[in-house]
C-alpha positions in Angstrom: 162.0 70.6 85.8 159.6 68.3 84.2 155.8 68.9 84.9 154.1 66.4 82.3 151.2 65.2 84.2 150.9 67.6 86.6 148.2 70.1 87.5 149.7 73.4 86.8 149.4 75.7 89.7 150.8 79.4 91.3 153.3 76.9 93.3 154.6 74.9 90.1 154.4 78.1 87.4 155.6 81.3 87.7 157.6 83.7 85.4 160.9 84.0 86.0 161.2 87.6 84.6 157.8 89.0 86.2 156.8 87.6 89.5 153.5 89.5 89.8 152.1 87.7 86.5 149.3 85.2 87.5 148.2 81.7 85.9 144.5 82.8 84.5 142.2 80.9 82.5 139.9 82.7 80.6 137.5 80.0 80.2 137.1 76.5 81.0 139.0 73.7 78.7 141.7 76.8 77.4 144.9 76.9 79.1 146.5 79.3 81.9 148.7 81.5 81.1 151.0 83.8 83.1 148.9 87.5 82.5 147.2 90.3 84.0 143.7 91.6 83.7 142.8 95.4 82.4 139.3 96.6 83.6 137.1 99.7 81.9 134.4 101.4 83.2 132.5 103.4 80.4 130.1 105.9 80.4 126.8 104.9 78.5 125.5 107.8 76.6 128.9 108.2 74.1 130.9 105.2 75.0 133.7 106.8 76.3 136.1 105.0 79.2 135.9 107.0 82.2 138.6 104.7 84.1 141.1 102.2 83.0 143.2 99.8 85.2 145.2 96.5 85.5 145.2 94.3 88.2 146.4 90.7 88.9 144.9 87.7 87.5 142.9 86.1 90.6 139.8 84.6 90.0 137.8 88.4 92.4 139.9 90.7 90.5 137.0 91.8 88.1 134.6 92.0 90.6 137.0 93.9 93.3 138.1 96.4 90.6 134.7 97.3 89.4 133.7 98.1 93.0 137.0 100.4 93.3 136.3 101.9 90.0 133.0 103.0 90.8 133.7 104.4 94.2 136.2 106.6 92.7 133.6 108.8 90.7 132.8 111.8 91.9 129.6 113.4 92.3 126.1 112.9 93.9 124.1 111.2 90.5 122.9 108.0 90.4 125.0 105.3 89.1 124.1 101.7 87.3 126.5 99.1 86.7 126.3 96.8 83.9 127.9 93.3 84.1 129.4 90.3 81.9 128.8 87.3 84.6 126.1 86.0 87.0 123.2 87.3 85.5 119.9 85.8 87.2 116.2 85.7 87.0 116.0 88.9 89.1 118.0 90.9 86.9 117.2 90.2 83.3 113.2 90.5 84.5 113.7 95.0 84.2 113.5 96.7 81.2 117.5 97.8 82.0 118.6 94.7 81.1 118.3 95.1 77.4 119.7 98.4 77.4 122.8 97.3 79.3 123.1 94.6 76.6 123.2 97.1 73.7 125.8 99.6 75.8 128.0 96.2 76.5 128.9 95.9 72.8 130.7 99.2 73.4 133.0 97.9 75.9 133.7 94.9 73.9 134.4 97.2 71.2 136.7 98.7 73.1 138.7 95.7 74.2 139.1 95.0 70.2 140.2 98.2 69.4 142.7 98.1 72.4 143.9 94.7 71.2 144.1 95.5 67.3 145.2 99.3 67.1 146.4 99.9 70.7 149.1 96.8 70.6 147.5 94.9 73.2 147.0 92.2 72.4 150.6 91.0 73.0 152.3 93.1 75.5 156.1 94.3 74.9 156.5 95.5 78.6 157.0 93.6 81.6 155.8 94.7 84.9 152.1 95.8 86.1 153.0 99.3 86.4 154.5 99.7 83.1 151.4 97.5 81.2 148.8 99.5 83.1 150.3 103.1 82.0 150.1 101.3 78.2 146.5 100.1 78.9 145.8 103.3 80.6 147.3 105.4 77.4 145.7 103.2 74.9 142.4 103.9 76.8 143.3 107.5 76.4 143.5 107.5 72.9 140.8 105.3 72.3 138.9 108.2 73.7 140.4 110.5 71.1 139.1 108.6 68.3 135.6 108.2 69.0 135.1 111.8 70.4 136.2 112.6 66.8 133.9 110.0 65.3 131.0 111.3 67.5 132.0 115.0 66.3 132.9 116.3 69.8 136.5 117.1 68.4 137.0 119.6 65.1 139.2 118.0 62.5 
């Protein structure tokens, strides 16, 4: 079929060899692509993950998988979030802020590491069940490597 012109869309684009994939846009004036999306949530004092996961490209994914991610923990302690999008007046007012801007270079960190060590950055496997056990994994030893670069592991 010949698309030239068209809008692509879900309808018009979808992978013949993984029917879960999404179109996704990172950001505006790039182009979609057929992916997933892999969500951390980290803990702040060393910057380890606590939860990895992958989930379809739709435009709530982030925001429904952080809210599943956080339910999950266990325990009575307070918990703050820290976010990447939508940041108004009200938030960047508390003194919070500018800590959760220093932690979030630890997450980004992360996401390089996962891309440039852990093979990410192109996947080999096809399927959101085998990519997450890979994301998951490469989450895993992610950890492994900064506990022994804190010195919480003895080499």
């Amino acid at each position: 079929m010949d698309f030239r012109g068209e809008k692509r869309s879900r309808d018009t684009h979808e992978s013949k060899t993984d029917p879960d994939a999404l179109l996704f846009r990172k950001s505006k004036g790039t182009t979609a692509k057929l992916s997933y999306m892999g969500h951390l949530l980290m803990e702040n004092r060393h910057g380890l993950v606590v939860d990895a996961r992958v989930t379809q490209a739709t435009g709530t994914a982030e925001r429904e998988a952080a809210i599943d991610m956080v339910e999950a923990l266990t325990g009575k302690h307070r918990v703050t979030e820290g976010a990447d999008k939508n940041i108004d007046g009200r938030t960047i007012r508390h003194a919070g802020y500018r800590t959760n801007q220093t932690i979030r270079k630890r997450i980004e960190e992360c996401f390089g590491w996962l891309k440039t060590i852990g093979g990410l950055r192109k996947s080999r496997f096809v399927g959101r069940d085998k990519l997450d056990f890979h994301f998951v994994l490469g989450a895993a030893t992610y950890n492994l490597v900064r506990m022994r670069n804190l010195g919480m592991v003895g080499c």
